[in-house]
SEMAR-673985 format. One record per atom (N, C-alpha, C, CB): x, y, z; residue in one letter. Coordinates in steps of 0.2 Angstrom, whole numbers, padded with zeros to 4 digits, always signed. Glycine has a CB too. Layout:
# residues N
XYZA/...
This chain:
# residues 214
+0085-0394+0339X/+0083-0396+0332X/+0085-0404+0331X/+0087-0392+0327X/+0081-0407+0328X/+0080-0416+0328X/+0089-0416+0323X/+0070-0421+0322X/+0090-0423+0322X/+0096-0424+0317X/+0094-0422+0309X/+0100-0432+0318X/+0086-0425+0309X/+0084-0425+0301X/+0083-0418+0299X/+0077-0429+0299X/+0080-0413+0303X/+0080-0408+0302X/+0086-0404+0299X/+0078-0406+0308X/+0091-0406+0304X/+0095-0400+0303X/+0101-0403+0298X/+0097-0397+0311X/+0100-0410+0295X/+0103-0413+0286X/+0099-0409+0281X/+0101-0422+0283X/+0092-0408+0282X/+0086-0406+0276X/+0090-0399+0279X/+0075-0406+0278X/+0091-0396+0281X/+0090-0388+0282X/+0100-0387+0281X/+0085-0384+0291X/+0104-0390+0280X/+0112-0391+0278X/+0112-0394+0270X/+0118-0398+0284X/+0108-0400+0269X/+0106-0399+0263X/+0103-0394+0256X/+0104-0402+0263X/+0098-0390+0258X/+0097-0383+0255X/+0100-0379+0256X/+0092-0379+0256X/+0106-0378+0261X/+0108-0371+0261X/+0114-0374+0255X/+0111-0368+0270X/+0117-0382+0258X/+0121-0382+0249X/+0119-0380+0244X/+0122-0388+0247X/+0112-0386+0242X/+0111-0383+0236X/+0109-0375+0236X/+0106-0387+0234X/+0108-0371+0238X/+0107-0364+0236X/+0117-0361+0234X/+0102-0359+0246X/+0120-0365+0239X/+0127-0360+0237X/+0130-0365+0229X/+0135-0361+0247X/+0129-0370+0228X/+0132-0376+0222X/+0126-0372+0217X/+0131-0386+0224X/+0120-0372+0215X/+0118-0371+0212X/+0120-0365+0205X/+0114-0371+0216X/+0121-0361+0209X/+0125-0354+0203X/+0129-0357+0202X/+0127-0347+0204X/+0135-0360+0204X/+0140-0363+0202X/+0142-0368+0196X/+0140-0365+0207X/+0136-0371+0195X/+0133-0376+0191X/+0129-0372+0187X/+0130-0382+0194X/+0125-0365+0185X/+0120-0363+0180X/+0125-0362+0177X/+0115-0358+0181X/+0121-0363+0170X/+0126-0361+0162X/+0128-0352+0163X/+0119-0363+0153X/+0134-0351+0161X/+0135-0345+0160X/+0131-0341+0155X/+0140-0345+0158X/+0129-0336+0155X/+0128-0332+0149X/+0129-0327+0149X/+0123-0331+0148X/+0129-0325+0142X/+0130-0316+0141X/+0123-0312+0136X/+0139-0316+0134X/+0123-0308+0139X/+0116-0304+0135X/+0119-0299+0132X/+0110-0301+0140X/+0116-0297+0126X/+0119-0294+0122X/+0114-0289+0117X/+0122-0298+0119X/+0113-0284+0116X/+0107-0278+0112X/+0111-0277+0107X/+0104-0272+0116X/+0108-0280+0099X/+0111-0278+0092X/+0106-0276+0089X/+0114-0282+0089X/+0107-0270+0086X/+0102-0264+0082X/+0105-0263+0077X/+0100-0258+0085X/+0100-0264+0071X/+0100-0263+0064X/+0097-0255+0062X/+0095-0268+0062X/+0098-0248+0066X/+0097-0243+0067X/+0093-0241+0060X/+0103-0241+0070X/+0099-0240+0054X/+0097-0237+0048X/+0094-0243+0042X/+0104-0232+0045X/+0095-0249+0047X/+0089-0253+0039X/+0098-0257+0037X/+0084-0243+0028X/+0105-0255+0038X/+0110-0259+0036X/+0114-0264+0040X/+0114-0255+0033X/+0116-0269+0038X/+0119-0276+0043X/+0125-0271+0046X/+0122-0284+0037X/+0124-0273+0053X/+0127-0269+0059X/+0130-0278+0062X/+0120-0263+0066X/+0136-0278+0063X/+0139-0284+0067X/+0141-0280+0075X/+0145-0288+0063X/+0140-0285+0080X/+0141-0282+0087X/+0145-0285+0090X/+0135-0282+0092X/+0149-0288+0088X/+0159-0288+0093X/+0156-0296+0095X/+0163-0281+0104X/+0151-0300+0093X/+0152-0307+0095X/+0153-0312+0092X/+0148-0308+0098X/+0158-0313+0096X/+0160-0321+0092X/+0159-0329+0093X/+0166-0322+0089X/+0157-0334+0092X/+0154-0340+0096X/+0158-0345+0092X/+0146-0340+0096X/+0159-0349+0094X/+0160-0357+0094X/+0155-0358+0087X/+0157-0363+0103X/+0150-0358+0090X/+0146-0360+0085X/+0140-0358+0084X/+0145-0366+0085X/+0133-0356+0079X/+0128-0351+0079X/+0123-0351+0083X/+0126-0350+0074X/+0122-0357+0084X/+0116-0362+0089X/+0117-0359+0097X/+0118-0372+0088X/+0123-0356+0099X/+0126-0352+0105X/+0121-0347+0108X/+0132-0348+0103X/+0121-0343+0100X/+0115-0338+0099X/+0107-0337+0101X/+0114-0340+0093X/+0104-0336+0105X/+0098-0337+0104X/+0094-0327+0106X/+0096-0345+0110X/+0087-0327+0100X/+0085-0322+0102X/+0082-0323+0108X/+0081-0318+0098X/+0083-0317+0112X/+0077-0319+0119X/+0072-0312+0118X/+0082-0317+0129X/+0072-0306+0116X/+0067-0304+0114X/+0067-0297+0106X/+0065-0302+0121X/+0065-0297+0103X/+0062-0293+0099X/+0061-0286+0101X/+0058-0297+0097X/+0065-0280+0100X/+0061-0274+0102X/+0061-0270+0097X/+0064-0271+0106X/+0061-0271+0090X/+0060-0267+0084X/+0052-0269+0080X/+0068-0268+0079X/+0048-0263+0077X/+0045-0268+0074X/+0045-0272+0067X/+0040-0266+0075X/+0051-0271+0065X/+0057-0276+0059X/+0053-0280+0062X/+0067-0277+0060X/+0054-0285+0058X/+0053-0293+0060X/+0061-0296+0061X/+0047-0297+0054X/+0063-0300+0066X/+0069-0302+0065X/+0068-0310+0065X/+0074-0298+0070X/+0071-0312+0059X/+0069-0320+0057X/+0078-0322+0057X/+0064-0320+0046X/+0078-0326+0060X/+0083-0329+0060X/+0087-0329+0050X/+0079-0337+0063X/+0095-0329+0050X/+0095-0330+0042X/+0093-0326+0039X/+0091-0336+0039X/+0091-0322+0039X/+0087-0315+0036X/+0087-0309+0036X/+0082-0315+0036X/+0085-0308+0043X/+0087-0301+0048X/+0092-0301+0054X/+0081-0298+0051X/+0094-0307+0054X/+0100-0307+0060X/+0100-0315+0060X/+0099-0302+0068X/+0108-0317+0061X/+0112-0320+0061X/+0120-0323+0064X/+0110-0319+0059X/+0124-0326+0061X/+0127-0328+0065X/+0135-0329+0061X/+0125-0333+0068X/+0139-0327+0058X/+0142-0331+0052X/+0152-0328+0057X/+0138-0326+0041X/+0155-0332+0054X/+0164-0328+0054X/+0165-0324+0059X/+0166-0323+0048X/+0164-0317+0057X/+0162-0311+0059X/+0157-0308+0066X/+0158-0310+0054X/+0154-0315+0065X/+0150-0314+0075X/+0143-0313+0073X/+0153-0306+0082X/+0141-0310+0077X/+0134-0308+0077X/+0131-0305+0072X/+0132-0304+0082X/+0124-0304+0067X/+0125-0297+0065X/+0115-0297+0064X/+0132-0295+0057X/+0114-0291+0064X/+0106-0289+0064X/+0106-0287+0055X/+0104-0281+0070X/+0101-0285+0053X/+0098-0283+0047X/+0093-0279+0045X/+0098-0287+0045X/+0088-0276+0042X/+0085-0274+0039X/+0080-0271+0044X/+0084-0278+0035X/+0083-0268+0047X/+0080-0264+0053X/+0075-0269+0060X/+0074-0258+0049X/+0082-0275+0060X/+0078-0278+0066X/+0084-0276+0071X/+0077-0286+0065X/+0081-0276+0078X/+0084-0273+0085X/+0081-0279+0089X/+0082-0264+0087X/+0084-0282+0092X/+0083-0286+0096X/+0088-0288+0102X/+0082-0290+0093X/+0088-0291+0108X/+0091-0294+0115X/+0093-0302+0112X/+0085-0295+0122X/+0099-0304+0113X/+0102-0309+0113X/+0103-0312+0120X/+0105-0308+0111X/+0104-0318+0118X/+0108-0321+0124X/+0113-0328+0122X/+0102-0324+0130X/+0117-0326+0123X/+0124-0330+0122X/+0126-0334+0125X/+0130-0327+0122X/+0125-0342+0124X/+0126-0347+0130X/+0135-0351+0129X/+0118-0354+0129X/+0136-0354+0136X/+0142-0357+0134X/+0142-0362+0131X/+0144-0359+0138X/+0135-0366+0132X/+0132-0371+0126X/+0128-0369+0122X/+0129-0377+0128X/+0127-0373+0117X/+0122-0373+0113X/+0115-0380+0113X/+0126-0372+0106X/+0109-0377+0113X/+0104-0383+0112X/+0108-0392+0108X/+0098-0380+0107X/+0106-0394+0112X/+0108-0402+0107X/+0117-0402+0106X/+0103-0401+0095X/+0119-0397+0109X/+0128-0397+0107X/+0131-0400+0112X/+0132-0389+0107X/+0137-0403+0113X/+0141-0406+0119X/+0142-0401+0125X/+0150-0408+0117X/+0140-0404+0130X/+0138-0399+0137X/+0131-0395+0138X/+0142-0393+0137X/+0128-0395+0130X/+0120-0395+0131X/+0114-0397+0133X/+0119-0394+0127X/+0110-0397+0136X/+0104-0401+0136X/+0101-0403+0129X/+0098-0397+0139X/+0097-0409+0128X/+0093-0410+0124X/+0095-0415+0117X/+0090-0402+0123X/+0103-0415+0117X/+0108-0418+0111X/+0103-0426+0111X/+0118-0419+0113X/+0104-0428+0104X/+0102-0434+0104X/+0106-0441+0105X/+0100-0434+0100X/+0112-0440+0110X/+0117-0446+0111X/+0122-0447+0108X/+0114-0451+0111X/+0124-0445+0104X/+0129-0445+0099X/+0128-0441+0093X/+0129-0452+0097X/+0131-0439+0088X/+0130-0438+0081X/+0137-0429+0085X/+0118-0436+0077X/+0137-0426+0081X/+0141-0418+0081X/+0135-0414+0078X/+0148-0418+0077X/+0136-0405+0082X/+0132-0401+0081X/+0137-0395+0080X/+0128-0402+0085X/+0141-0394+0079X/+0144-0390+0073X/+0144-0391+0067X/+0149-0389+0074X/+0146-0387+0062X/+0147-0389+0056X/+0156-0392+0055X/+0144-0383+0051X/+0153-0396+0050X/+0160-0399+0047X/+0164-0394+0044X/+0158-0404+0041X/+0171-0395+0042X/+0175-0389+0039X/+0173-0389+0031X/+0185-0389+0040X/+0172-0396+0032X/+0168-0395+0023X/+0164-0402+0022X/+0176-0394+0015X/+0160-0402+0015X/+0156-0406+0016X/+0158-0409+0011X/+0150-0404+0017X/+0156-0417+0009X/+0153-0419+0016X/+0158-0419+0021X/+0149-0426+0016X/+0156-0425+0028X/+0161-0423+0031X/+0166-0430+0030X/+0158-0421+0038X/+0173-0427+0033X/+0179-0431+0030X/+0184-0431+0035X/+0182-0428+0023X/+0189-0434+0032X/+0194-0432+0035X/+0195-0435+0042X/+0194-0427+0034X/+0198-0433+0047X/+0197-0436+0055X/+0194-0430+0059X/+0206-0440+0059X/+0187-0428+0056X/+0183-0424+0059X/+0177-0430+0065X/+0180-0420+0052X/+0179-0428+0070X/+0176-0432+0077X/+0177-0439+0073X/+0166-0430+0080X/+0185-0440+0074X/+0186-0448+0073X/+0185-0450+0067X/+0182-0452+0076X/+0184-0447+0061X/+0184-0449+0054X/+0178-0455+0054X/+0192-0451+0053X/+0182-0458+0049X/+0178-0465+0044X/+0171-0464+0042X/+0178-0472+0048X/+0170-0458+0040X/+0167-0455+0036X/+0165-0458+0029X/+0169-0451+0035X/+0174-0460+0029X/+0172-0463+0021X/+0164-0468+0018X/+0177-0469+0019X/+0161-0472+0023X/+0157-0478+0020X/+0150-0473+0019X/+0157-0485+0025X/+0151-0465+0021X/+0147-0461+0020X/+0142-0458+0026X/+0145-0464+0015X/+0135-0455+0026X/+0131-0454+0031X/+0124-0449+0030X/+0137-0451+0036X/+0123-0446+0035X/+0118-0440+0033X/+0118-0437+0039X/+0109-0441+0031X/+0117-0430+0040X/+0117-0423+0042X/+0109-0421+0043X/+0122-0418+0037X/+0107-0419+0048X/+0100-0418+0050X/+0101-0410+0053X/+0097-0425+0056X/+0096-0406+0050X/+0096-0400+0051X/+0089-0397+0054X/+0099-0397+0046X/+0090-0390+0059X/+0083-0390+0062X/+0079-0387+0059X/+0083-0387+0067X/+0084-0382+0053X/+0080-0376+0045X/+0081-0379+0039X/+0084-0367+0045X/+0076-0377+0037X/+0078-0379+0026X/+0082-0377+0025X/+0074-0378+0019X/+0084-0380+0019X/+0090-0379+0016X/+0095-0380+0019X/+0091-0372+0014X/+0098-0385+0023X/+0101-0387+0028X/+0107-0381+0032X/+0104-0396+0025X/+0102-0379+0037X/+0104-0372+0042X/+0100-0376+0048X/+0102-0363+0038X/+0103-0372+0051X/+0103-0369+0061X/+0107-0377+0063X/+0091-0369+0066X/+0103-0377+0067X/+0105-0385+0073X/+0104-0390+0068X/+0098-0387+0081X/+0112-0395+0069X/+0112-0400+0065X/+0116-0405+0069X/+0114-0399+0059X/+0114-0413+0068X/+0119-0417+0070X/+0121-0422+0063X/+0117-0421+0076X/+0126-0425+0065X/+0127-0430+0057X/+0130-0437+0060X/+0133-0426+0050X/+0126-0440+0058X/+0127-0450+0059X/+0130-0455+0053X/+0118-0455+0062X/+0136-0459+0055X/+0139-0461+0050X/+0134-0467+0049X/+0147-0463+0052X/+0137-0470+0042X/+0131-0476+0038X/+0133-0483+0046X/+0135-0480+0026X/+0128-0483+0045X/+0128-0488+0051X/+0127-0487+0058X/+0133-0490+0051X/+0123-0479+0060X/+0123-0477+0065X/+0116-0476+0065X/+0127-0472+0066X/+0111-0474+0072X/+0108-0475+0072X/+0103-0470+0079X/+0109-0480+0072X/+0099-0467+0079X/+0097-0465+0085X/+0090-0466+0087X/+0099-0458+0086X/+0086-0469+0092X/+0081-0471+0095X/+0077-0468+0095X/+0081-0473+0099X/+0079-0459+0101X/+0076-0452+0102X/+0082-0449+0100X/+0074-0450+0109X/+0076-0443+0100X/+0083-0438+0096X/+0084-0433+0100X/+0084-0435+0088X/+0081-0430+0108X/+0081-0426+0112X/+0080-0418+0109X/+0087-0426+0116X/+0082-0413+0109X/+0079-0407+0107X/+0078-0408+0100X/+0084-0401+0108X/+0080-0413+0097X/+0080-0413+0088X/+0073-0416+0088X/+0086-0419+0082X/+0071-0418+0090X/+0064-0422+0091X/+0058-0419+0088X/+0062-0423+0098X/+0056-0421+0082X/+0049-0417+0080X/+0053-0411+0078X/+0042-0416+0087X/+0058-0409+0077X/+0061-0401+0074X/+0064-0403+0069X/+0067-0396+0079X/+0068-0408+0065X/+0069-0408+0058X/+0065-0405+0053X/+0070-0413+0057X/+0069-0400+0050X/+0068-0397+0044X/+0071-0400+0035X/+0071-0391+0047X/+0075-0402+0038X/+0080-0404+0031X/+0085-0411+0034X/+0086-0396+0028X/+0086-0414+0027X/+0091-0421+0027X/+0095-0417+0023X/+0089-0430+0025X/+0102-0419+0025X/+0109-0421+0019X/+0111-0427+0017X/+0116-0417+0020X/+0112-0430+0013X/+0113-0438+0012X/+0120-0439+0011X/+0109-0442+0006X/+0125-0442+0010X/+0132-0443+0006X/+0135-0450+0004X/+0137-0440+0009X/+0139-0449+0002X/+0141-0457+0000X/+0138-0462+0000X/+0145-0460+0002X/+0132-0462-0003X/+0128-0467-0005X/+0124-0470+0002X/+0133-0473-0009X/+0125-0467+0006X/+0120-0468+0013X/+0111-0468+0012X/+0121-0461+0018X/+0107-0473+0015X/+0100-0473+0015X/+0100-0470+0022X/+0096-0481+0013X/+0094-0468+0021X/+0091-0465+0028X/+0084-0467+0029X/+0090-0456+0029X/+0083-0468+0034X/+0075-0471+0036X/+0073-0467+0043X/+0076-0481+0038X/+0067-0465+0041X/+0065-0458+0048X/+0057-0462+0049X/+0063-0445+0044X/+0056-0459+0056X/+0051-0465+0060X/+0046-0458+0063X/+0057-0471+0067X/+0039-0459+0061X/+0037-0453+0067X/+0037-0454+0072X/+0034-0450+0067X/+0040-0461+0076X/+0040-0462+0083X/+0047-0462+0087X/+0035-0468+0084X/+0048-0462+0093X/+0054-0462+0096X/+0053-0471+0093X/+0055-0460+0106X/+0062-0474+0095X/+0060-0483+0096X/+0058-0485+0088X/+0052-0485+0102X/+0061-0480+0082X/+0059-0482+0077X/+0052-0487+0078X/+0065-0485+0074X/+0048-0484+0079X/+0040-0485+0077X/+0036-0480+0073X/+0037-0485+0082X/+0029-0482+0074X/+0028-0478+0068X/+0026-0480+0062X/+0033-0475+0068X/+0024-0472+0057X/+0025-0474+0050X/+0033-0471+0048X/+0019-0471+0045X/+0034-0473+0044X/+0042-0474+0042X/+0044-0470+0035X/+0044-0481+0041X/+0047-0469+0034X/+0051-0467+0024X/+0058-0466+0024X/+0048-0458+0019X/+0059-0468+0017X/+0068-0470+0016X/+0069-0463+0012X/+0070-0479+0011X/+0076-0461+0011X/+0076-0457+0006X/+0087-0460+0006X/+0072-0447+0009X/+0086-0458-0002X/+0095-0458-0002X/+0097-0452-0006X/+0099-0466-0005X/+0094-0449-0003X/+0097-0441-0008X/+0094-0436-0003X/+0093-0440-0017X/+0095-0429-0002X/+0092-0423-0001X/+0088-0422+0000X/+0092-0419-0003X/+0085-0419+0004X/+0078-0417+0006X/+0079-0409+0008X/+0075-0422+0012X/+0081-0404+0005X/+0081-0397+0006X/+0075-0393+0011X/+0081-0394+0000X/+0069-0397+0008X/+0063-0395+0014X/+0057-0401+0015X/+0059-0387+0011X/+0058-0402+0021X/+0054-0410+0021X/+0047-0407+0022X/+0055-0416+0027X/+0046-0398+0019X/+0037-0397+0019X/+0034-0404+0013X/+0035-0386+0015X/+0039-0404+0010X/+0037-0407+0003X/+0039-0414+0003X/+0041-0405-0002X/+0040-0416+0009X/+0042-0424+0008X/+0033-0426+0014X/+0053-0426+0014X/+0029-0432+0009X/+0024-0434+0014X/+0025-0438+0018X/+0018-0435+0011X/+0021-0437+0023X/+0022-0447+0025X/+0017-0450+0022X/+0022-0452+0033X/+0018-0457+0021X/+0013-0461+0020X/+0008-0463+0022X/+0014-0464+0019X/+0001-0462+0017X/-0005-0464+0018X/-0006-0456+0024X/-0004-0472+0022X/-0003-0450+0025X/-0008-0444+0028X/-0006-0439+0023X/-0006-0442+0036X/-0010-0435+0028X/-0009-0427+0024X/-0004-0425+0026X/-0015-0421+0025X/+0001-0425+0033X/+0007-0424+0034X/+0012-0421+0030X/+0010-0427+0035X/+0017-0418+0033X/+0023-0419+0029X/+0028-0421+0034X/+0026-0412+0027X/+0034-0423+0033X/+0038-0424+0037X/+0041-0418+0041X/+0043-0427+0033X/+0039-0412+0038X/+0043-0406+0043X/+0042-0407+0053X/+0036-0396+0039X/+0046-0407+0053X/+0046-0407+0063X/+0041-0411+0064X/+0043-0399+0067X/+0044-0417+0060X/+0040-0424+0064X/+0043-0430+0063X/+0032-0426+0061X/+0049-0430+0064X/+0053-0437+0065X/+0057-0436+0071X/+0059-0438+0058X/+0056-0442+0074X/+0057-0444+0081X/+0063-0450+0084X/+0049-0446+0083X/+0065-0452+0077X/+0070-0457+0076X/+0072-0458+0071X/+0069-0462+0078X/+0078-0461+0070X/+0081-0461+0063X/+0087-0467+0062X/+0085-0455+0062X/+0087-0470+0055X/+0091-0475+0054X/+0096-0472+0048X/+0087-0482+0053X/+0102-0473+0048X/+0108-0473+0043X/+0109-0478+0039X/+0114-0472+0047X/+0110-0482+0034X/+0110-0487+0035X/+0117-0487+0025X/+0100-0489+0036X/
């Protein structure tokens, strides 16, 4: 056997044994809403975004927020939805996750806005919080006034809602690299179905690609 041969064929057999070693853990999980009433199932997570359905087997409809959820308490189904979970060690966009946008936090704050020496504090001069659902729920991150992100990896094109505070402007771009067409806002935006961009028929819903704090 030549010497290149037999690196290529010591190198796959590494990667085959490192490989599991390095895949994210998970846990799968089946929670049934049997009689139509909120049934919680023993799980409890870091944070809800952990969460994800993998398949639907009731024909309930199960909507995120509605028929199953995530709160204190752990897991819980609703209104006669039954569905497969899967429990990850990360969460999308979270620290140790794929897809985060480089900075900002993706848990929630202990209270809003955020304060205190939460990830390092100085909060004070204010900021905004970017969430993946209206009404500012699911997957969020939040950037102090003066912060800034180019791309925003899994958040990309998935904002749903802004939170603003202490007197923070925001400026969203529908392109990575702040390009694009652009809009400012210094207040709320609970559902950016209703925010247009300029000059289209658009909305801003799951179409901002970058973002300035300012």
């Amino acid at each position: 056997m030549k010497l290149g041969t037999t690196i290529r064929f010591v190198g796959l057999a590494l990667g085959t044994l490192i490989l599991p070693m390095i895949a994210q853990p998970q846990q799968s999980v089946t929670c049934e809403s049997n009689d139509g009433r909120r049934k919680y199932c023993g799980v409890n997570v870091n944070n809800a975004n952990q969460v994800v359905l993998r398949r639907q087997i009731s024909q309930s409809a199960c909507i995120r927020g509605n028929s199953w959820g995530v709160d204190r308490n752990g897991l819980w189904v609703d209104r006669g939805c039954r569905a497969e979970f899967t429990i990850n060690s990360w969460y999308p966009g979270g620290p140790g996750g794929p897809g985060g946008p480089g900075g900002g936090w993706w848990e929630p704050s202990p209270s809003w806005p955020p304060g205190g020496d939460w990830h390092g504090g100085n909060w004070n001069r204010g900021g905004a919080c970017f969430y993946k659902d209206r009404n500012f729920g699911g997957g969020q991150f939040c950037l102090r006034r003066g912060e800034a992100r180019d791309s925003l990896g899994s958040f990309g094109d998935d904002i749903s809602s802004i939170r603003v505070f202490g007197g923070a402007r925001v400026t969203v771009f529908n392109d990575r690299g702040y390009r694009g067409r652009s809009a400012r806002t210094n207040g709320d935006v609970p559902d950016l179905r209703q925010w247009r961009v300029p000059g289209t028929n658009n909305t801003w819903n799951n179409r901002i690609s970058s973002v300035q704090v300012q």
